[in-house]
ChimeraX commands (.cxc) that place a marker at each C-alpha (Angstrom):
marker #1 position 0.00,0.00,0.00 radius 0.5
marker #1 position 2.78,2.17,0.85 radius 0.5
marker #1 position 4.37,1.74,-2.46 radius 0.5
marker #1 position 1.52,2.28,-4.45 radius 0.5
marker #1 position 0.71,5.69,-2.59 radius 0.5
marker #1 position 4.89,6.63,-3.16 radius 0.5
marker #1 position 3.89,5.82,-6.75 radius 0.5
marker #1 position 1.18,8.03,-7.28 radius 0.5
marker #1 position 2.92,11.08,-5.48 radius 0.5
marker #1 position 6.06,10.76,-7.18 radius 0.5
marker #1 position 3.90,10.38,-10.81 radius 0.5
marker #1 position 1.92,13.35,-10.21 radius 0.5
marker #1 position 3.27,16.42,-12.29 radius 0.5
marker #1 position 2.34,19.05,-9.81 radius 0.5
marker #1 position 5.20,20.94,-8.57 radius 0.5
marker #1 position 4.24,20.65,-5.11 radius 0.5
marker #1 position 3.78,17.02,-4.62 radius 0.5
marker #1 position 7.28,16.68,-3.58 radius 0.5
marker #1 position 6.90,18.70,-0.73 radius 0.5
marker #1 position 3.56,17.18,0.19 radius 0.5
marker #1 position 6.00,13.95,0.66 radius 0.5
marker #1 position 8.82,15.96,2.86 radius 0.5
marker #1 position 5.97,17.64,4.86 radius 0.5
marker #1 position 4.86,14.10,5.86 radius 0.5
marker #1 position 8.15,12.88,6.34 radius 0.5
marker #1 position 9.35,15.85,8.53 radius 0.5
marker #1 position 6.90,14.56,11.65 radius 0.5
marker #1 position 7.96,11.31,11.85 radius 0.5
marker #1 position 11.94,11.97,11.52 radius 0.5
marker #1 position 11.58,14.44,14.15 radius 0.5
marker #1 position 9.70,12.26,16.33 radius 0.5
marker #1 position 12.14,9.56,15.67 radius 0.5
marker #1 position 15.12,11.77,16.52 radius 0.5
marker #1 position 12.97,12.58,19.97 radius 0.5
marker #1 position 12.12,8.80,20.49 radius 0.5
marker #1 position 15.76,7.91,19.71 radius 0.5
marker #1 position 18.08,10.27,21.43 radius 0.5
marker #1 position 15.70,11.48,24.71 radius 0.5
marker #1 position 14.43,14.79,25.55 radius 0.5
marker #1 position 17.80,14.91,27.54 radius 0.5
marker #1 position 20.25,14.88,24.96 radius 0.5
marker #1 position 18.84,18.23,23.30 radius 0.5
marker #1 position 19.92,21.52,23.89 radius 0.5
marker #1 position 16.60,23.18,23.73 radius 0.5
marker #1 position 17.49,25.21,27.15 radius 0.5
marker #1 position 18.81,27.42,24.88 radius 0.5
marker #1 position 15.85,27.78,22.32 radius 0.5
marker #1 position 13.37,29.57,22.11 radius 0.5
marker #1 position 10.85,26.56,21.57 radius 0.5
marker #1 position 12.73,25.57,25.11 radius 0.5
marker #1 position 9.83,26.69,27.53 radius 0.5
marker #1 position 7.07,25.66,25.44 radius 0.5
marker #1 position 8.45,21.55,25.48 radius 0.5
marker #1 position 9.31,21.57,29.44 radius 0.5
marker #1 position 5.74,23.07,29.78 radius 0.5
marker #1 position 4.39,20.37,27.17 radius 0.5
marker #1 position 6.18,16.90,28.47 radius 0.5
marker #1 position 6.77,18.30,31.88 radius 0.5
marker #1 position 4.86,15.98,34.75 radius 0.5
marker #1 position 3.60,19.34,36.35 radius 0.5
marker #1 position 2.06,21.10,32.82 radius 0.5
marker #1 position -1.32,21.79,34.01 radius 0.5
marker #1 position -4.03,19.09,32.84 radius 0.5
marker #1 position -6.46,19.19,30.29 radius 0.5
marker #1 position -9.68,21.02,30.74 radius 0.5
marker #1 position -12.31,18.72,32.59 radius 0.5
marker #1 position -9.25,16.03,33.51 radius 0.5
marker #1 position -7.12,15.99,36.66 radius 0.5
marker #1 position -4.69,14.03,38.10 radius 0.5
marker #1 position -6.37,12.36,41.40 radius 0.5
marker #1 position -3.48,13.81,43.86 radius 0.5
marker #1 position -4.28,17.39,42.90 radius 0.5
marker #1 position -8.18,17.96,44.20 radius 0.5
marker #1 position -9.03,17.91,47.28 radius 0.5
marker #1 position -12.47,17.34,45.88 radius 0.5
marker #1 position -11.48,13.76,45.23 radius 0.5
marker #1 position -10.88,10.78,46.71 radius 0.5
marker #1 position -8.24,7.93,45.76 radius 0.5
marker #1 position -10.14,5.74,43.61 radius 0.5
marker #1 position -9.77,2.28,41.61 radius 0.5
marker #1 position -11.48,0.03,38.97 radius 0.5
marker #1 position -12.42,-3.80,40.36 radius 0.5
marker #1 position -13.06,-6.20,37.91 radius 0.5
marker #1 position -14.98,-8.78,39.15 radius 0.5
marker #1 position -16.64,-11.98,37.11 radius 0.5
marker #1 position -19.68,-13.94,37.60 radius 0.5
marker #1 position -21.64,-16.66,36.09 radius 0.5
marker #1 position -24.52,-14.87,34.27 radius 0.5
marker #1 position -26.73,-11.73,34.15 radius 0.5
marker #1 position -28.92,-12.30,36.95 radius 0.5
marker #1 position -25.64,-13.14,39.23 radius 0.5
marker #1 position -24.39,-9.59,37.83 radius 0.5
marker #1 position -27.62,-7.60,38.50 radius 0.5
marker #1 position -27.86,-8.75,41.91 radius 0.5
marker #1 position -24.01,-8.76,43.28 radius 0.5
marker #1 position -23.87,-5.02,41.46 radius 0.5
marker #1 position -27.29,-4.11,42.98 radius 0.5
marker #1 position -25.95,-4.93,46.48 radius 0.5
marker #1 position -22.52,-3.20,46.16 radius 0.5
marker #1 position -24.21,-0.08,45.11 radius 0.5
marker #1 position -27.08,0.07,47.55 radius 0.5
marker #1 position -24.29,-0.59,50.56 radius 0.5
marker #1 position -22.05,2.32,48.88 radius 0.5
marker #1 position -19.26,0.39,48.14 radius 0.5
marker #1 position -19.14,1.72,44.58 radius 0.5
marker #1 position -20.41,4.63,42.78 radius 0.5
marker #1 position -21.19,2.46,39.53 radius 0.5
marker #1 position -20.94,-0.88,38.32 radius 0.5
marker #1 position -20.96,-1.85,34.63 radius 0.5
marker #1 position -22.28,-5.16,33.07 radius 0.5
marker #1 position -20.58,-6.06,30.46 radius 0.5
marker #1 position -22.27,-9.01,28.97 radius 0.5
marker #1 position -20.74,-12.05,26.39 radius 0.5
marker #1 position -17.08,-12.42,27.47 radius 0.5
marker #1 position -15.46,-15.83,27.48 radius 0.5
marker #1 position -12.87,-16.97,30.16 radius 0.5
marker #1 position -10.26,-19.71,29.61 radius 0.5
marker #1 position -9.11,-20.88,32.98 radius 0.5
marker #1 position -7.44,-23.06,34.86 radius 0.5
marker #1 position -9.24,-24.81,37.60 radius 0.5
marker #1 position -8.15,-27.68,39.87 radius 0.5
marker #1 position -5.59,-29.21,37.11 radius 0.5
marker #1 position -8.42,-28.87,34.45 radius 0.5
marker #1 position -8.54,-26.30,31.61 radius 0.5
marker #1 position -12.32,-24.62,31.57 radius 0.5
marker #1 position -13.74,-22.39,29.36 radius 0.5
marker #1 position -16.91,-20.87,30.08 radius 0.5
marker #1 position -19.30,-17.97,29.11 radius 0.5
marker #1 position -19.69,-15.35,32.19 radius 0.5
marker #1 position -19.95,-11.48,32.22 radius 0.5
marker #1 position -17.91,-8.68,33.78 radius 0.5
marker #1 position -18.41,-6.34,36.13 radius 0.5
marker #1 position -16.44,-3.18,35.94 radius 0.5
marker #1 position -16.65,-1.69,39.49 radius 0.5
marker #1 position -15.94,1.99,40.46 radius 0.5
marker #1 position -14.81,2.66,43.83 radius 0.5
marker #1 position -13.04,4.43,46.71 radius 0.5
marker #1 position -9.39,3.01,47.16 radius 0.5
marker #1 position -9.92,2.93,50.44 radius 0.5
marker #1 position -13.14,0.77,50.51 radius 0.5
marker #1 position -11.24,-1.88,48.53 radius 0.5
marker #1 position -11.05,-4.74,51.39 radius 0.5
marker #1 position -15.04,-3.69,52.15 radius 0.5
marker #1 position -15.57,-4.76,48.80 radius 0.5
marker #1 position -13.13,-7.56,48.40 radius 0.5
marker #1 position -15.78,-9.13,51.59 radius 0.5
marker #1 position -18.75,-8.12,50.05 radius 0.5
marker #1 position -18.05,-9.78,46.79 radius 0.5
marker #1 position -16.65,-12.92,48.67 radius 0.5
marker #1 position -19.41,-13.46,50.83 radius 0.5
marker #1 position -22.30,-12.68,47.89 radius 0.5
marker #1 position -20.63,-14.35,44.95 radius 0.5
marker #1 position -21.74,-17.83,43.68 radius 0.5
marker #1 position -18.01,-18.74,42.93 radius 0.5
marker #1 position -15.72,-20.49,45.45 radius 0.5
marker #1 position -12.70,-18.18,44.51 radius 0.5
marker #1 position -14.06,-14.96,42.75 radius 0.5
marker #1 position -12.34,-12.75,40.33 radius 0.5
marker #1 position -11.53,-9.30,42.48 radius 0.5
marker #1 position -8.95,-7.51,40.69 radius 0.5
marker #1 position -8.54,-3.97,41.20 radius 0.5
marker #1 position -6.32,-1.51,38.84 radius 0.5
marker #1 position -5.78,2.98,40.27 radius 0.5
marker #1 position -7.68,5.33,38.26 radius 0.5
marker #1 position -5.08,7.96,38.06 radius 0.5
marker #1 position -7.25,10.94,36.65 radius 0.5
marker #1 position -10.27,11.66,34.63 radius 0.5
marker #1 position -13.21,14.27,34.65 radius 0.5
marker #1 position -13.35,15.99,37.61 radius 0.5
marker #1 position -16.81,15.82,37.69 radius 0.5
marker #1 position -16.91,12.43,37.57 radius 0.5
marker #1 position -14.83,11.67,40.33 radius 0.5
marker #1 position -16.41,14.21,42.19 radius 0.5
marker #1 position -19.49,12.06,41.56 radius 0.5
marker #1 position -17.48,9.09,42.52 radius 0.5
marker #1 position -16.47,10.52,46.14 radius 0.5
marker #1 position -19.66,12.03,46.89 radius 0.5
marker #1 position -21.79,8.89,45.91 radius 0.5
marker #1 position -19.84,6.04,48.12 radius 0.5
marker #1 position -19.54,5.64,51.97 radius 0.5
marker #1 position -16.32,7.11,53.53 radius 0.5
marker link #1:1,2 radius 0.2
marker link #1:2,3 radius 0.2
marker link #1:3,4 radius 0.2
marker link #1:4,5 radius 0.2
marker link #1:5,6 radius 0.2
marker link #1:6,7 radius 0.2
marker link #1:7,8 radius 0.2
marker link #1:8,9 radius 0.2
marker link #1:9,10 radius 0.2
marker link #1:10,11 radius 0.2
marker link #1:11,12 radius 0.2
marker link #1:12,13 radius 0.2
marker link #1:13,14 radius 0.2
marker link #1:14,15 radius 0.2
marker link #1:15,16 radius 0.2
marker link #1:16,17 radius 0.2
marker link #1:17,18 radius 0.2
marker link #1:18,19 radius 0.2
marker link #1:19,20 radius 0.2
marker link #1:20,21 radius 0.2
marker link #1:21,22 radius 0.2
marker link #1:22,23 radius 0.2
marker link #1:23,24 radius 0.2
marker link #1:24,25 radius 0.2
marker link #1:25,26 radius 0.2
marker link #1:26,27 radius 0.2
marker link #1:27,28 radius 0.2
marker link #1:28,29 radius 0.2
marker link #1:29,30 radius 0.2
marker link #1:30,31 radius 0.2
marker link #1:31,32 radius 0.2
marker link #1:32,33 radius 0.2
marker link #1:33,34 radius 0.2
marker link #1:34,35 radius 0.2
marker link #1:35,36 radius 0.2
marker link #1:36,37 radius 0.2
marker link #1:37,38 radius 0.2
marker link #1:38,39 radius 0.2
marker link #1:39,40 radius 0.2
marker link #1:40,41 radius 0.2
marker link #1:41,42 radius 0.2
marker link #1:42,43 radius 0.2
marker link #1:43,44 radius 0.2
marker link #1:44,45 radius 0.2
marker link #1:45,46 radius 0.2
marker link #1:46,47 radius 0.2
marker link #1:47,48 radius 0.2
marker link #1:48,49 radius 0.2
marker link #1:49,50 radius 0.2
marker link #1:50,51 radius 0.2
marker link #1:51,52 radius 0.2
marker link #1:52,53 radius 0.2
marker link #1:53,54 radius 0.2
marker link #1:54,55 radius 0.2
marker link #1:55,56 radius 0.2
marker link #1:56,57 radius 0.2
marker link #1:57,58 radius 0.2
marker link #1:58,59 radius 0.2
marker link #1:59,60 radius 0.2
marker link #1:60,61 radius 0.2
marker link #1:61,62 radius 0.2
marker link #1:62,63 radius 0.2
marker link #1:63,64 radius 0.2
marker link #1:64,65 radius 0.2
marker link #1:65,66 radius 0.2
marker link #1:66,67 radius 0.2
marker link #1:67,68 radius 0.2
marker link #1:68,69 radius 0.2
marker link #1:69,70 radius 0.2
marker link #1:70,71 radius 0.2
marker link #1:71,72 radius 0.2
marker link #1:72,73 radius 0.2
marker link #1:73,74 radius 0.2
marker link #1:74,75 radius 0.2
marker link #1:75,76 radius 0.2
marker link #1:76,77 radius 0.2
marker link #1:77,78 radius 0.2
marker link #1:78,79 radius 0.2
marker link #1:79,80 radius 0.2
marker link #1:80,81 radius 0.2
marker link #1:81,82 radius 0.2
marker link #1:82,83 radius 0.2
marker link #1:83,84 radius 0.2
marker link #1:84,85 radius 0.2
marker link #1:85,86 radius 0.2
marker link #1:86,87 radius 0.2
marker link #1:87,88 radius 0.2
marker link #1:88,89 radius 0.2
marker link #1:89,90 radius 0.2
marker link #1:90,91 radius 0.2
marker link #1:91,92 radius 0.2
marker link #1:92,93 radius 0.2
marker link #1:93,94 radius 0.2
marker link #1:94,95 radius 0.2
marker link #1:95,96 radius 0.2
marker link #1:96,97 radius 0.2
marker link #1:97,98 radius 0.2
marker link #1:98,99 radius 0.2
marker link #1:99,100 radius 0.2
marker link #1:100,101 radius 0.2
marker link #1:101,102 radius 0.2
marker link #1:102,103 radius 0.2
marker link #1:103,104 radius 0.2
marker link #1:104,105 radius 0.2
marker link #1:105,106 radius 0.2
marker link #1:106,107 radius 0.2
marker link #1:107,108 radius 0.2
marker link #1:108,109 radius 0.2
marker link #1:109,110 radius 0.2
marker link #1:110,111 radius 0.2
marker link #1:111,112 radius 0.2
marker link #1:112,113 radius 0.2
marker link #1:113,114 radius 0.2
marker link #1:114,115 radius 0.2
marker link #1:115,116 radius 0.2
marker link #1:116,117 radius 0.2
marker link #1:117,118 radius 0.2
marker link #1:118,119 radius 0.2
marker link #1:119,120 radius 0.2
marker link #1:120,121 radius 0.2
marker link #1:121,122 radius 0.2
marker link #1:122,123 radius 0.2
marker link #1:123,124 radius 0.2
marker link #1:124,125 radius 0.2
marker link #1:125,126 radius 0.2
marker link #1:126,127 radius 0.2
marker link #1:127,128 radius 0.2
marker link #1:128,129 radius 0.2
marker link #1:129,130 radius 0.2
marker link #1:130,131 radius 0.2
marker link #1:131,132 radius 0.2
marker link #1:132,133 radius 0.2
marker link #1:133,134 radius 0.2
marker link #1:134,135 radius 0.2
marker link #1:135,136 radius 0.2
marker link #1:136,137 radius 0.2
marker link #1:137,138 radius 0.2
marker link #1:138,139 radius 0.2
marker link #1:139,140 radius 0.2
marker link #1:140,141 radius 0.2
marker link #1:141,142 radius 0.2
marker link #1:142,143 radius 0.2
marker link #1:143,144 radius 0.2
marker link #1:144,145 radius 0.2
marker link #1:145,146 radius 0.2
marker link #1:146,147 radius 0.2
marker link #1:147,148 radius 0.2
marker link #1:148,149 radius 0.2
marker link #1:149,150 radius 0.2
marker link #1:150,151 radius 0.2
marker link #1:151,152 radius 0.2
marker link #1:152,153 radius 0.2
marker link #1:153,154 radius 0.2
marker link #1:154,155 radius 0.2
marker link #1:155,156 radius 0.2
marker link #1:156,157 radius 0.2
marker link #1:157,158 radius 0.2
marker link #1:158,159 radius 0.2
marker link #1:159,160 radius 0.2
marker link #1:160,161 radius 0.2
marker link #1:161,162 radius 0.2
marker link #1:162,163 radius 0.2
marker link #1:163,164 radius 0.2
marker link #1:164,165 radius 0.2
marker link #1:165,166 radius 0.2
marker link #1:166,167 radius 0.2
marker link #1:167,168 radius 0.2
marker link #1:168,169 radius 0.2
marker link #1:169,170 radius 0.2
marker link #1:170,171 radius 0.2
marker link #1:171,172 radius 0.2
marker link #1:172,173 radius 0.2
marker link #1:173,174 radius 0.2
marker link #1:174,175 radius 0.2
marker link #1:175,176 radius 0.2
marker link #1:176,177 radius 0.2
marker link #1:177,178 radius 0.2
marker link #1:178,179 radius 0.2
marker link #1:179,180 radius 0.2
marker link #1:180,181 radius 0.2
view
């Protein structure tokens, strides 16, 4: 594909079809340069363009509108996503039911039709189940880890939990203000 797109630039007899080709190349060379020698090995402290890249890459350039990092509000909480399996629908409406109506979570999606290969007691299973996706407090993590264990039709149920590290303020706001302390 990539040769037959080089073919049709370079046979085109307008004059500024070879610079259509170097403006395309230009991104990629410089990001390649970037990529390959490190931020640290250029001398922009010098340039002018100098500022503008420490306030782009730097860890503290402010955040996007509606985004923040979860250690800079005070409006929100340390939060996490739990991940947590079960055997069907009507498992999933009642386990997420009961972790939202005892505030463990703000939310819990159901995502229906997955399929889990496993390995259970020497034996490898594959089975049909759904997924909840499980927003929560950090700190309400070993609440939930009991809740699910003592509510789930499983023997050993999936809880796996992952740090949401930013997002819409809003949202997390929502988060905070919508689960138990």
């Amino acid at each position: 594909m990539a040769s037959s797109l080089r073919s049709r630039l370079s046979s085109s007899t307008l004059v500024g079809s070879s610079s259509v080709i170097t403006r395309r190349r230009f991104p990629f060379v410089g990001a390649f340069c970037v990529l390959s020698l490190g931020f640290s090995t250029l001398s922009i402290s010098s340039s002018s363009i100098g500022p503008l890249l420490r306030a782009k890459f730097s860890s503290k350039a402010s955040s996007s509108v509606g985004t923040i990092k979860m250690e800079e509000s005070s409006k929100t909480v340390p939060s996490i996503v739990v991940y947590v399996t079960v055997p069907n629908r009507e498992a999933g409406k009642k386990l997420a039911n009961s972790i939202v109506q005892e505030k463990l979570a703000a939310c819990v999606n159901i995502v229906p039709g997955i399929e889990s290969v496993y390995e259970w007691e020497g034996k490898v299973h594959s089975d049909s189940e759904e997924l909840l996706i499980i927003k929560t407090r950090q700190s309400l993590l070993e609440s939930l880890t009991e809740h699910v264990n003592a509510n789930h039709e499983y023997d050993v149920p999936e809880v796996i939990a992952m740090p949401i590290t930013g997002g819409s303020d809003k949202y997390l706001e929502w988060l905070k203000n919508s689960t138990r302390n």
